[in-house]
C-alpha positions in Angstrom: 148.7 156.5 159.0 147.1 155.7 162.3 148.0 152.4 163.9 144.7 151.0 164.1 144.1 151.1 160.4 147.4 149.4 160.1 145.8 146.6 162.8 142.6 146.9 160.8 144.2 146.0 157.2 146.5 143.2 159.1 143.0 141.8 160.5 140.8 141.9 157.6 144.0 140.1 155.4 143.8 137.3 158.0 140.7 136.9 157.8 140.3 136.6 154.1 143.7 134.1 153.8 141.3 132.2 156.5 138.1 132.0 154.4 140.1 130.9 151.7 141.8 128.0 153.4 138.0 126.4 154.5 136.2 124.7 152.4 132.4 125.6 151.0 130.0 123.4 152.5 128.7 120.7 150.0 124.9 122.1 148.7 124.0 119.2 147.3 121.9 116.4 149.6 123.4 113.0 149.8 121.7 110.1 147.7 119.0 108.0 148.8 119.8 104.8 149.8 119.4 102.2 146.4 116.3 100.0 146.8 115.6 97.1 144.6 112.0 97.3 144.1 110.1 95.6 141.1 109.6 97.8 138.0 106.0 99.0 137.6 104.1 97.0 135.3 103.6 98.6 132.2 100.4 100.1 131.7 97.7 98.8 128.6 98.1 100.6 125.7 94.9 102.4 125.2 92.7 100.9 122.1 90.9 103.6 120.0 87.0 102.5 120.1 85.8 103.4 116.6 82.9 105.4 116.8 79.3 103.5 116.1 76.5 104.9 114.5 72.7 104.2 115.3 72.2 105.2 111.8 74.8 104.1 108.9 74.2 106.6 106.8 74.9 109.0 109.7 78.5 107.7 109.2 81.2 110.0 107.1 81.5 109.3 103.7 84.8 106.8 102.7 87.1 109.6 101.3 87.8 109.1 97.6 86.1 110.1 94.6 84.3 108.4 91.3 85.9 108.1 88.4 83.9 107.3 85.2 85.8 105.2 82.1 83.9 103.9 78.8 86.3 101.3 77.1 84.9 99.6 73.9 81.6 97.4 75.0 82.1 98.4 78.5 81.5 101.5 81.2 82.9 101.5 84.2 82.6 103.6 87.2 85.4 103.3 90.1 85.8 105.0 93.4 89.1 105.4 95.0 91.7 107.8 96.6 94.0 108.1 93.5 96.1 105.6 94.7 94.0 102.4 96.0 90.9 101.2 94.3 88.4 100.5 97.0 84.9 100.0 94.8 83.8 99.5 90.8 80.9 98.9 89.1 81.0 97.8 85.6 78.7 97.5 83.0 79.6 94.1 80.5 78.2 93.7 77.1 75.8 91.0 78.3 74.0 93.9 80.0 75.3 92.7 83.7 76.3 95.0 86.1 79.6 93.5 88.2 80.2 95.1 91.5 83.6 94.4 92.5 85.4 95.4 96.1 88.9 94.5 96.6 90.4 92.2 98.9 89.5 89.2 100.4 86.0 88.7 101.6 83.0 86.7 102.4 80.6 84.8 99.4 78.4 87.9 100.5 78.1 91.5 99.7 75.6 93.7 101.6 74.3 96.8 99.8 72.5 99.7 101.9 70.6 102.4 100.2 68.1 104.7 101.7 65.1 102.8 100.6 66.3 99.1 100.3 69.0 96.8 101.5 69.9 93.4 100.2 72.9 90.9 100.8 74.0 89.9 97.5 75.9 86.5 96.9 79.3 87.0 96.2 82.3 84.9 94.4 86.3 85.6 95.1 87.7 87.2 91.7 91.1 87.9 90.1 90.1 91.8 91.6 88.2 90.9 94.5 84.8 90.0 96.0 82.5 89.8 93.3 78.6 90.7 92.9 76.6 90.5 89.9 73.5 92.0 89.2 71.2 92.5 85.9 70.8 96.1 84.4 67.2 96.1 85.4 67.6 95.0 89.4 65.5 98.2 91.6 68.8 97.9 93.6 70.3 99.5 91.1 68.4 102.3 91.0 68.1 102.8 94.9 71.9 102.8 94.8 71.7 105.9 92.0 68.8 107.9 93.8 69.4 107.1 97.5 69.7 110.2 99.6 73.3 110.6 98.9 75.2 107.8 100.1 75.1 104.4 100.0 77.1 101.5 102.0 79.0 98.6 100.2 79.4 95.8 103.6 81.7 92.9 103.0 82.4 90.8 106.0 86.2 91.1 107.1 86.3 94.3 105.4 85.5 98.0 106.3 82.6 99.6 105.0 82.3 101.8 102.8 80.1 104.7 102.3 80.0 106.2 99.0 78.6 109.0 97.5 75.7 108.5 94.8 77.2 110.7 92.2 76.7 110.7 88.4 79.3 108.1 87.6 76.9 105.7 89.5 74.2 106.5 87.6 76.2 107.2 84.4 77.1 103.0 84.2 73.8 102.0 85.3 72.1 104.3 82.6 74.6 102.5 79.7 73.7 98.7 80.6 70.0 99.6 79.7 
């Protein structure tokens, strides 16, 4: 073997046993100096505006559907999600018509058809807020032939909007 290439492989080891013995310079940056500044005030959580309606019977229709129950001297219609009762109508053997919506409420319920509107007086009951109304009261039948919905208000209470199906008319047609 020639004696550069003996000088050459006596050079190159040194310079690798060198490179080995220095140390990798650090990649990572040095932290930023620690400043005690006041946490950011937390931001307001955001409120979700219900939407309004220039019209109420433009509003959706409360989910749920009628149910329709005859029980001795008594019909019934209710309206609910299966598991909550939100409105009934009844129809007692003195020919009354009781329009109950659970919950606490006002000594007023509002009813809104198409063609007519009226606020009711109301009484707290064991159920709920309480209307009554005779078999023969026009209310009755702008509730049953309103243009498909009609709106039960009770203050401190949502609204509802409920469909005028043939449970409605069903109770109103057995108290006459």
């Amino acid at each position: 073997m020639k004696p550069i290439y003996g000088h050459l492989a006596g050079a190159l080891a040194l310079t690798f046993t060198l490179a080995a013995c220095i140390p990798a310079p650090d990649s990572t940056p040095a932290p930023a100096p620690v400043q005690n500044r006041p946490a950011p005030a937390p931001s307001p959580t955001p409120t979700v505006a219900l939407p309004t309606y220039e019209n109420w019977i433009d509003a959706p229709q409360t989910p749920g559907d009628w149910a329709y129950r005859a029980t001795g001297n008594e019909s019934r219609a209710s309206f609910g999600n299966g598991t909550s009762l939100a409105f009934q109508m009844v129809c007692t053997p003195a020919k009354q018509i009781v329009l109950t919506r659970p919950g606490r409420g006002t000594e007023r319920m509002a009813i809104r058809t198409e063609t007519s509107e009226r606020a009711l007086p109301a009484a707290p009951g064991s159920e709920g807020t309480v209307a009554t109304l005779t078999a023969r009261d026009p209310l009755l039948d702008a509730m049953a032939l309103t243009r498909g919905r009609f709106a039960v208000e009770v203050e401190g209470q949502p609204a509802l909007f409920l469909p005028a199906w043939g449970e409605v008319t069903r109770v109103i047609e057995d108290c006459r």
